[in-house]
Biopython code that builds the backbone (N, CA, C, O; Angstrom):
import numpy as np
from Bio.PDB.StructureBuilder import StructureBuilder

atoms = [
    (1, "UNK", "N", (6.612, -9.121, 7.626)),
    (1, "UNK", "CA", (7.220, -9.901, 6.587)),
    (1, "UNK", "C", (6.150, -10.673, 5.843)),
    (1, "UNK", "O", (5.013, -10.968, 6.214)),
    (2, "UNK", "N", (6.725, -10.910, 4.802)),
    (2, "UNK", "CA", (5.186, -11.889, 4.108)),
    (2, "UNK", "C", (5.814, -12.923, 4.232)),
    (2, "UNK", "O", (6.952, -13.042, 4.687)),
    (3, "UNK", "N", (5.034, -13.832, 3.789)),
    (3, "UNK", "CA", (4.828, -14.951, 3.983)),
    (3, "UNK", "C", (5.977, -16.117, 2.660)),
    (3, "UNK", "O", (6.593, -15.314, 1.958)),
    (4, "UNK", "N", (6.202, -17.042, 2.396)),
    (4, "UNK", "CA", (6.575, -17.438, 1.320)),
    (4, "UNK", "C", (5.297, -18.170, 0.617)),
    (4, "UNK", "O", (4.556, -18.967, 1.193)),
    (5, "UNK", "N", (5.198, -17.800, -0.566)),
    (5, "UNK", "CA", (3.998, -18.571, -1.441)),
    (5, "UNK", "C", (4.480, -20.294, -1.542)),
    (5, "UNK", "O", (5.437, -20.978, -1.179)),
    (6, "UNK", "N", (3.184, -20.489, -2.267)),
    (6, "UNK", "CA", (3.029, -21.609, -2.523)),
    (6, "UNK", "C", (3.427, -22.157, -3.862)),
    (6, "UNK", "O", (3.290, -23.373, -3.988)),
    (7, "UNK", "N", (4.012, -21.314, -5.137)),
    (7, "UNK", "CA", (4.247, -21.857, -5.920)),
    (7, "UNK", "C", (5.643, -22.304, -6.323)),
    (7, "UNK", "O", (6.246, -21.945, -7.334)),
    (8, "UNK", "N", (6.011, -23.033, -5.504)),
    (8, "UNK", "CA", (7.292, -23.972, -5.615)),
    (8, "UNK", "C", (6.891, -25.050, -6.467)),
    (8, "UNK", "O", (7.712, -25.905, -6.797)),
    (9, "UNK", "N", (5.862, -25.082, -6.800)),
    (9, "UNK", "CA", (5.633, -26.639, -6.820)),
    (9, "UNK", "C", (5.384, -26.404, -8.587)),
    (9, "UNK", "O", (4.746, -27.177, -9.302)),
    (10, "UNK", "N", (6.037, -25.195, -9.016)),
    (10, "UNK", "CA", (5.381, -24.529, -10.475)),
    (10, "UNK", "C", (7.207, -24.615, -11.186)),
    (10, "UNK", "O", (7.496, -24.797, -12.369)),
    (11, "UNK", "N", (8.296, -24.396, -9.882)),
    (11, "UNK", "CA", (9.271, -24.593, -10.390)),
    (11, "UNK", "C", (10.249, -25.696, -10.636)),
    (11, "UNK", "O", (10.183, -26.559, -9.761)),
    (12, "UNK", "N", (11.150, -25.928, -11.579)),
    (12, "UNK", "CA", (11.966, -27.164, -11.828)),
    (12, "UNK", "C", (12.832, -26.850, -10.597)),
    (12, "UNK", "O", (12.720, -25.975, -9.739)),
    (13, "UNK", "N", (13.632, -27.726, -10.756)),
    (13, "UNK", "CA", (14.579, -28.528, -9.374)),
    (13, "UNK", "C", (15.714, -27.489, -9.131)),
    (13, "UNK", "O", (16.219, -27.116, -8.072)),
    (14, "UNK", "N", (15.884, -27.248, -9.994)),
    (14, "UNK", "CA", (17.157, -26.239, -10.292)),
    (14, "UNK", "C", (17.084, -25.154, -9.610)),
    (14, "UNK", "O", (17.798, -24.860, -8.652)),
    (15, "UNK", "N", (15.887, -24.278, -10.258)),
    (15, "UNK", "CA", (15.571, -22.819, -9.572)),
    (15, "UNK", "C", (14.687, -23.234, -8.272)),
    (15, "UNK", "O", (14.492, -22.250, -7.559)),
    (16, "UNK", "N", (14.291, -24.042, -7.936)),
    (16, "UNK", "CA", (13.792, -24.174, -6.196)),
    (16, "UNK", "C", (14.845, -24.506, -5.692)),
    (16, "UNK", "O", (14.818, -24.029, -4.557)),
    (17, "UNK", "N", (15.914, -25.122, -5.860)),
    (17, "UNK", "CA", (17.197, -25.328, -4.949)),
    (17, "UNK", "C", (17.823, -23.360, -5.059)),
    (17, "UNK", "O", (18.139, -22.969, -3.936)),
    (18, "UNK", "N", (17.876, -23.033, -5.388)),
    (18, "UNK", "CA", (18.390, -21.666, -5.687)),
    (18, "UNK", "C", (17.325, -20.481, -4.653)),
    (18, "UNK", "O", (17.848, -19.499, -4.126)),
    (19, "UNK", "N", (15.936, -20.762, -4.512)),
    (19, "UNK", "CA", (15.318, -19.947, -3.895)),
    (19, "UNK", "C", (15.698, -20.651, -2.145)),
    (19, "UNK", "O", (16.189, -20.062, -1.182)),
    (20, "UNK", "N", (15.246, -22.075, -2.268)),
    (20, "UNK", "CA", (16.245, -22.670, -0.987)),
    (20, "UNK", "C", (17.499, -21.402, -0.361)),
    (20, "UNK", "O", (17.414, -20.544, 0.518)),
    (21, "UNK", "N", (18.347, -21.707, -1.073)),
    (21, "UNK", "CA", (19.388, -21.049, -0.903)),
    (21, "UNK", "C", (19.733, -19.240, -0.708)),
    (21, "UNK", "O", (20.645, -18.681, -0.099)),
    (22, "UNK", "N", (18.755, -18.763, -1.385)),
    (22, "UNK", "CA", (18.679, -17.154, -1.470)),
    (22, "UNK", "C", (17.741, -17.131, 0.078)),
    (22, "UNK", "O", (17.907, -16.191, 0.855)),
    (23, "UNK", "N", (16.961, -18.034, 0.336)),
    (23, "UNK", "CA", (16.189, -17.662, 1.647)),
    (23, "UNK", "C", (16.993, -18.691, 3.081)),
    (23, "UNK", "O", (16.366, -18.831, 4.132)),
    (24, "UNK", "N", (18.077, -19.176, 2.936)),
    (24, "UNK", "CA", (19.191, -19.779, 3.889)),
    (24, "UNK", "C", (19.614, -18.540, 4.306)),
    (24, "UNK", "O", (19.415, -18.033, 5.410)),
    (25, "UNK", "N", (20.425, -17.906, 3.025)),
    (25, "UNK", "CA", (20.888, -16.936, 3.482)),
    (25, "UNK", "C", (20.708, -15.119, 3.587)),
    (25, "UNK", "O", (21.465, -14.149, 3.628)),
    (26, "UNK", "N", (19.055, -15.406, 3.599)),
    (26, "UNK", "CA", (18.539, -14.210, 3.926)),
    (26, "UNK", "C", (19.163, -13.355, 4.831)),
    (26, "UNK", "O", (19.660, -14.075, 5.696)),
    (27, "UNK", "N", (19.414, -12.065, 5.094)),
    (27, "UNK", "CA", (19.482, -11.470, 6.178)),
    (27, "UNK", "C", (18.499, -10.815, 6.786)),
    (27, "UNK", "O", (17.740, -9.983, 6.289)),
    (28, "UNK", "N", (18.551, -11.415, 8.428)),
    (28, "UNK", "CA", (17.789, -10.758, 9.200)),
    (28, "UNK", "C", (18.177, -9.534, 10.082)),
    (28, "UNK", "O", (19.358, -9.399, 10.403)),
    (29, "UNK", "N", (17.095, -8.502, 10.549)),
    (29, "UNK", "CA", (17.843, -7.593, 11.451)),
    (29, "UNK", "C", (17.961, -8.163, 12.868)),
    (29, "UNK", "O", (17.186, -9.103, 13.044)),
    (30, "UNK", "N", (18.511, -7.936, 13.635)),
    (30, "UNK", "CA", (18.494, -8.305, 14.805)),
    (30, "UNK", "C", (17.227, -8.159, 15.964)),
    (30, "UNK", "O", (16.312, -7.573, 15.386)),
    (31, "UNK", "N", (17.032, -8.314, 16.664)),
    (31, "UNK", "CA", (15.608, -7.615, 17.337)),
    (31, "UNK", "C", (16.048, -6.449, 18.261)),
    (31, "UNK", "O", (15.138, -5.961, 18.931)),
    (32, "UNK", "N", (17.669, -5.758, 18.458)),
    (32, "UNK", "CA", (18.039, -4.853, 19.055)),
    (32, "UNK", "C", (17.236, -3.870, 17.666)),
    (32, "UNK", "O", (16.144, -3.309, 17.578)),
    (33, "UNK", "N", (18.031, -3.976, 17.025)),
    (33, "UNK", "CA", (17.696, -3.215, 15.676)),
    (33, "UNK", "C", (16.215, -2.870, 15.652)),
    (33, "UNK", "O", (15.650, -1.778, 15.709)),
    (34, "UNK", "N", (15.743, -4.117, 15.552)),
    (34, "UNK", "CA", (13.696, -3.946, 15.327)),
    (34, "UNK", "C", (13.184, -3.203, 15.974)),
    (34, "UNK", "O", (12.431, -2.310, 15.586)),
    (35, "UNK", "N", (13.535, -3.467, 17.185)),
    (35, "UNK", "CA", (13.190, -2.393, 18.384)),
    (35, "UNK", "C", (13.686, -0.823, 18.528)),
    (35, "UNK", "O", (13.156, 0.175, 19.016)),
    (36, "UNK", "N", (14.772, -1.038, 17.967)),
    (36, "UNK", "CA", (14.953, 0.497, 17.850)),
    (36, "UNK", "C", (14.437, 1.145, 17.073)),
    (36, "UNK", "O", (13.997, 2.250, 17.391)),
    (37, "UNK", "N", (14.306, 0.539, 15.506)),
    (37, "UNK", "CA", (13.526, 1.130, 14.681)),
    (37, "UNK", "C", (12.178, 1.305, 15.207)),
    (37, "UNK", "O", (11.589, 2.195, 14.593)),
    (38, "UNK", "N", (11.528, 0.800, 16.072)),
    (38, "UNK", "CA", (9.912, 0.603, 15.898)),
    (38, "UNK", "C", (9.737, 1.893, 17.136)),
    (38, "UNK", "O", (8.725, 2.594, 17.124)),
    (39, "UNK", "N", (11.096, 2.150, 18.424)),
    (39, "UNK", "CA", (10.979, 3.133, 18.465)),
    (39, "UNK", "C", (10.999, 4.103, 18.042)),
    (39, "UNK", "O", (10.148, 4.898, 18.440)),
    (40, "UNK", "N", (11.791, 4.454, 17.214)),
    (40, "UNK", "CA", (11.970, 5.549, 16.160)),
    (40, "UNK", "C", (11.131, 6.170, 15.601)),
    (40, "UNK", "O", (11.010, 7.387, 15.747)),
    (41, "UNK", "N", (10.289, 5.365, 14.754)),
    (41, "UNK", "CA", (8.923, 5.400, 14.125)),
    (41, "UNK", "C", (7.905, 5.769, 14.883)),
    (41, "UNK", "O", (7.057, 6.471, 14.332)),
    (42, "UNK", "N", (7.755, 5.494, 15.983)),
    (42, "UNK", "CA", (6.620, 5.697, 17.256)),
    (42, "UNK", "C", (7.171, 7.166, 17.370)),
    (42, "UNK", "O", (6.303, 8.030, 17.244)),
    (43, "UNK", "N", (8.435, 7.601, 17.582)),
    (43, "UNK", "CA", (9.139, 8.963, 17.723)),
    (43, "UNK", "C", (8.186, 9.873, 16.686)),
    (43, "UNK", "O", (7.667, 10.815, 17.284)),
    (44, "UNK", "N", (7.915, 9.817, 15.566)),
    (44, "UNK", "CA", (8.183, 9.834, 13.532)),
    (44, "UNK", "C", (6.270, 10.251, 13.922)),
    (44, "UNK", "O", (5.620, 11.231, 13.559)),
    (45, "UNK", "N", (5.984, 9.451, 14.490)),
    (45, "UNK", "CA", (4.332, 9.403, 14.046)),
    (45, "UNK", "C", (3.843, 11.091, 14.350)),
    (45, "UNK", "O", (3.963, 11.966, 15.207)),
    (46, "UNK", "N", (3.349, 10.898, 13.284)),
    (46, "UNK", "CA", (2.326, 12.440, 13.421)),
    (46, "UNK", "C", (1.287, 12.594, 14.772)),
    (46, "UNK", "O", (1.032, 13.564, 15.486)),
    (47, "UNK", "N", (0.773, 11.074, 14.786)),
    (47, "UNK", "CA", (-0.481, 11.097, 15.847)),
    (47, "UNK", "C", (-1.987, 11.474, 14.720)),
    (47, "UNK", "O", (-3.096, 11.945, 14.972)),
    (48, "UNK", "N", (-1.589, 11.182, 13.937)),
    (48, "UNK", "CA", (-3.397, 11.644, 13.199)),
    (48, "UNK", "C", (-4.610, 11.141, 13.657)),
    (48, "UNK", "O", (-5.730, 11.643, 13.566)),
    (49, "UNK", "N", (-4.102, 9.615, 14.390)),
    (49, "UNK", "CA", (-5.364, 9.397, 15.319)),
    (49, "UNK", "C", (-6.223, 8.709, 14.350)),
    (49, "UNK", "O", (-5.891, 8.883, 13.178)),
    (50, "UNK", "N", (-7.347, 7.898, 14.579)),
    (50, "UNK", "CA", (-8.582, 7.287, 13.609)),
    (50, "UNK", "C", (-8.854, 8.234, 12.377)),
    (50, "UNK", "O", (-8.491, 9.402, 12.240)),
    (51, "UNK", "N", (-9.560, 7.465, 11.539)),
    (51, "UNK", "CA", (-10.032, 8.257, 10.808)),
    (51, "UNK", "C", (-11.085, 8.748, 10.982)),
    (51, "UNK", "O", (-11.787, 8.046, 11.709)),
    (52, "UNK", "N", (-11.802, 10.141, 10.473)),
    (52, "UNK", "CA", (-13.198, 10.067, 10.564)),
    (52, "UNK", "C", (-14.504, 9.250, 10.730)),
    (52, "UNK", "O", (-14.627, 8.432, 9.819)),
    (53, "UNK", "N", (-15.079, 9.242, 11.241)),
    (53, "UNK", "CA", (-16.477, 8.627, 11.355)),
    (53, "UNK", "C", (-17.253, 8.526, 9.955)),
    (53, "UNK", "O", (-17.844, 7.523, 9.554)),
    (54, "UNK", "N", (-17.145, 9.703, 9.313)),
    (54, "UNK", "CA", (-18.199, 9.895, 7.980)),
    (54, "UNK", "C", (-17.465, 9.918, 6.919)),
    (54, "UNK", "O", (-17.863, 10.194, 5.787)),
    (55, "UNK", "N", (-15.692, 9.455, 7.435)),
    (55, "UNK", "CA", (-15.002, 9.582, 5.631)),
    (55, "UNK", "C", (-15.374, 9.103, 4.356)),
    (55, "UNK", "O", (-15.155, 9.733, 3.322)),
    (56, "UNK", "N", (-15.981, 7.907, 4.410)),
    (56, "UNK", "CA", (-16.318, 7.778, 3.026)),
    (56, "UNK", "C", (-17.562, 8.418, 2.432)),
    (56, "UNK", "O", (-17.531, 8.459, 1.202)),
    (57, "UNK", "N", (-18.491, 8.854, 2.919)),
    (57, "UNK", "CA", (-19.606, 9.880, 2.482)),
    (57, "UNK", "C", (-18.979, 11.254, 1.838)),
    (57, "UNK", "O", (-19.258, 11.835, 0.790)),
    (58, "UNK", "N", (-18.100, 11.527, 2.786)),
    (58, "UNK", "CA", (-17.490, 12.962, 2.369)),
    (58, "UNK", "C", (-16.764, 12.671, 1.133)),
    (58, "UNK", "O", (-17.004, 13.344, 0.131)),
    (59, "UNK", "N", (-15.495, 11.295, 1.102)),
    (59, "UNK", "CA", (-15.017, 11.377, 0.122)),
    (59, "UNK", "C", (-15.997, 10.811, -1.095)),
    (59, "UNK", "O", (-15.407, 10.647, -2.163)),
    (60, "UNK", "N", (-17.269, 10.524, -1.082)),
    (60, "UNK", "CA", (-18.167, 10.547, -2.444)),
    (60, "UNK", "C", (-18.204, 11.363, -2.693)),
    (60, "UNK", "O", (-17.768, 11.765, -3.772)),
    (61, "UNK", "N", (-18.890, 12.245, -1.601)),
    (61, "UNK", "CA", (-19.257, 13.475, -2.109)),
    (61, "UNK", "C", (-18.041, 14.677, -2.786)),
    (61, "UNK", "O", (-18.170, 15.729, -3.413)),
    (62, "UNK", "N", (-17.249, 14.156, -2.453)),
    (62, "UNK", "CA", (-15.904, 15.029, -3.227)),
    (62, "UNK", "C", (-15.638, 14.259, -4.689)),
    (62, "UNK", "O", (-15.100, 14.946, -5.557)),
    (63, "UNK", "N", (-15.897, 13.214, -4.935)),
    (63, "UNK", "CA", (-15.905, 12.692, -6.204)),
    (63, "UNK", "C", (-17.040, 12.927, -6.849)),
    (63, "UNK", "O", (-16.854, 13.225, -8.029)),
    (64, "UNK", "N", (-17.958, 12.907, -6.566)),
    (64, "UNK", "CA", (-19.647, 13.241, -7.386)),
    (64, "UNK", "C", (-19.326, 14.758, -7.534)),
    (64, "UNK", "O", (-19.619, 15.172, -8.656)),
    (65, "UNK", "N", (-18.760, 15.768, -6.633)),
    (65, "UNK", "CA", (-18.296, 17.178, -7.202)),
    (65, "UNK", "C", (-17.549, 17.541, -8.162)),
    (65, "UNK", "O", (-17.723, 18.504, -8.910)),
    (66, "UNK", "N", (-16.282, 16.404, -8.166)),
    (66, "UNK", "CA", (-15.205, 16.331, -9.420)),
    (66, "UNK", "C", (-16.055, 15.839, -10.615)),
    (66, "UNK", "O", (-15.758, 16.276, -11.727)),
    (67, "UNK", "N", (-17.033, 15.016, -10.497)),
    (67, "UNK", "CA", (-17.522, 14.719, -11.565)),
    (67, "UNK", "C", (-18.246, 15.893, -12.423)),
    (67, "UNK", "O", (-18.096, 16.212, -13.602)),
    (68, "UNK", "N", (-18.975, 16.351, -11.541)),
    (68, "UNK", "CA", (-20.188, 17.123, -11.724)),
    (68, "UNK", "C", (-19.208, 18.165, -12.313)),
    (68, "UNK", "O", (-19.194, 17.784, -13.483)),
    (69, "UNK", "N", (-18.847, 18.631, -12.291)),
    (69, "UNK", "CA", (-17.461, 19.800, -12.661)),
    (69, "UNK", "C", (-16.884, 19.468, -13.810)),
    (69, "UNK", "O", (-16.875, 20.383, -14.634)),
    (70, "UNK", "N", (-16.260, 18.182, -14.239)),
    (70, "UNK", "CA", (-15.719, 17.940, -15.385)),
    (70, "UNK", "C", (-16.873, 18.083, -16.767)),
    (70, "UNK", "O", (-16.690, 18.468, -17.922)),
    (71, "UNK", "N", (-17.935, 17.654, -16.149)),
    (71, "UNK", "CA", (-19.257, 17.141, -16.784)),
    (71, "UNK", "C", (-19.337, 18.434, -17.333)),
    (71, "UNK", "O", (-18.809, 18.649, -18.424)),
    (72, "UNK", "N", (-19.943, 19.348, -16.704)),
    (72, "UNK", "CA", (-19.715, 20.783, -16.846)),
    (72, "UNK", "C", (-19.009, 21.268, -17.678)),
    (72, "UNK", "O", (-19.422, 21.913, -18.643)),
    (73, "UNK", "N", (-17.885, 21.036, -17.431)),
    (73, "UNK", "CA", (-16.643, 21.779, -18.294)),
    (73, "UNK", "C", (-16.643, 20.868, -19.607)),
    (73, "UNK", "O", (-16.172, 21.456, -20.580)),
    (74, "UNK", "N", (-17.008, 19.747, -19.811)),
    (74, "UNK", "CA", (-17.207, 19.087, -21.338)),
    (74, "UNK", "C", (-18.313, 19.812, -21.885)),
    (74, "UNK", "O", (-18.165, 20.298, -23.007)),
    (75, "UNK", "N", (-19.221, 19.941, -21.377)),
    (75, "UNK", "CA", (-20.690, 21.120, -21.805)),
    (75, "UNK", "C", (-20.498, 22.134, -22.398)),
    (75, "UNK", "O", (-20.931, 22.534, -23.478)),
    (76, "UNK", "N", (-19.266, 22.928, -21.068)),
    (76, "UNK", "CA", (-18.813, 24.399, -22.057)),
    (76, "UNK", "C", (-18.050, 24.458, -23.405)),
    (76, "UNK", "O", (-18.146, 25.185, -24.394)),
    (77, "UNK", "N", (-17.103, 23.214, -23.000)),
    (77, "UNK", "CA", (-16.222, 23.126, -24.096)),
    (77, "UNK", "C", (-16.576, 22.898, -25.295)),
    (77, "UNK", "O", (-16.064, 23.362, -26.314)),
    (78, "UNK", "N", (-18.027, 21.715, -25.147)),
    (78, "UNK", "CA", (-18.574, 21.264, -26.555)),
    (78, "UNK", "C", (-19.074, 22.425, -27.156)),
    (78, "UNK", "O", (-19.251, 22.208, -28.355)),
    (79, "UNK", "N", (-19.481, 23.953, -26.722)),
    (79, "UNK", "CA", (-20.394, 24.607, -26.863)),
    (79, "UNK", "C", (-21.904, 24.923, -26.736)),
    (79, "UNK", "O", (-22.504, 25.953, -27.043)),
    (80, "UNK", "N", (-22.488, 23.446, -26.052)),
    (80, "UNK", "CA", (-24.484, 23.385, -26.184)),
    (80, "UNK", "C", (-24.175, 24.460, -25.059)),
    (80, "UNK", "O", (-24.815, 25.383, -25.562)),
    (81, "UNK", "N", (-23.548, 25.103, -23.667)),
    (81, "UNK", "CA", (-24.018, 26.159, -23.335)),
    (81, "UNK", "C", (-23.902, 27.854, -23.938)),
    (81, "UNK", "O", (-24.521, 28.755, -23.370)),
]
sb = StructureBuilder()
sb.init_structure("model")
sb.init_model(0)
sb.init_chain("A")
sb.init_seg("    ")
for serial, (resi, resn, name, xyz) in enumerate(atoms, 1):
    if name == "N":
        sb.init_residue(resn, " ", resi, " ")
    sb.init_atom(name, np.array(xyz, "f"), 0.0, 1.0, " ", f" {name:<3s}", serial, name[0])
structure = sb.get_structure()
């Protein structure tokens, strides 16, 4: 859940009595519920496990390829090849 901010103090009297009130009567799930869902989800998981060790190298290097490629293809398109 997040958190509630801090800018109450930005609103008139009116609409902070009103957020008061919308968060009185928030609904919560129960923690039977939470728990079941969170089993569920644990059910749901793929298992993919950590990420790689070297992912962000690889994913440069897959962007410096997309580049290098577009770059390219503006070259052909302009005609200088």
């Amino acid at each position: 859940m997040t958190e509630p901010d801090d800018s109450s103090d930005e609103l008139d009297p009116v609409d902070e009595a009103i957020g008061d009130q919308l968060r009185a009567i928030r609904p919560i799930p129960r923690p039977a519920f939470r728990g079941a869902l969170q089993r569920y989800l644990l059910i749901l998981d793929p298992g993919y496990g950590p990420r790689p060790e070297k992912l962000r190298p690889i994913v440069a290097m897959w962007i410096v390829a997309g580049v290098l490629l577009l770059v390219l293809a503006a070259i052909v398109a302009g005609g200088i090849i």
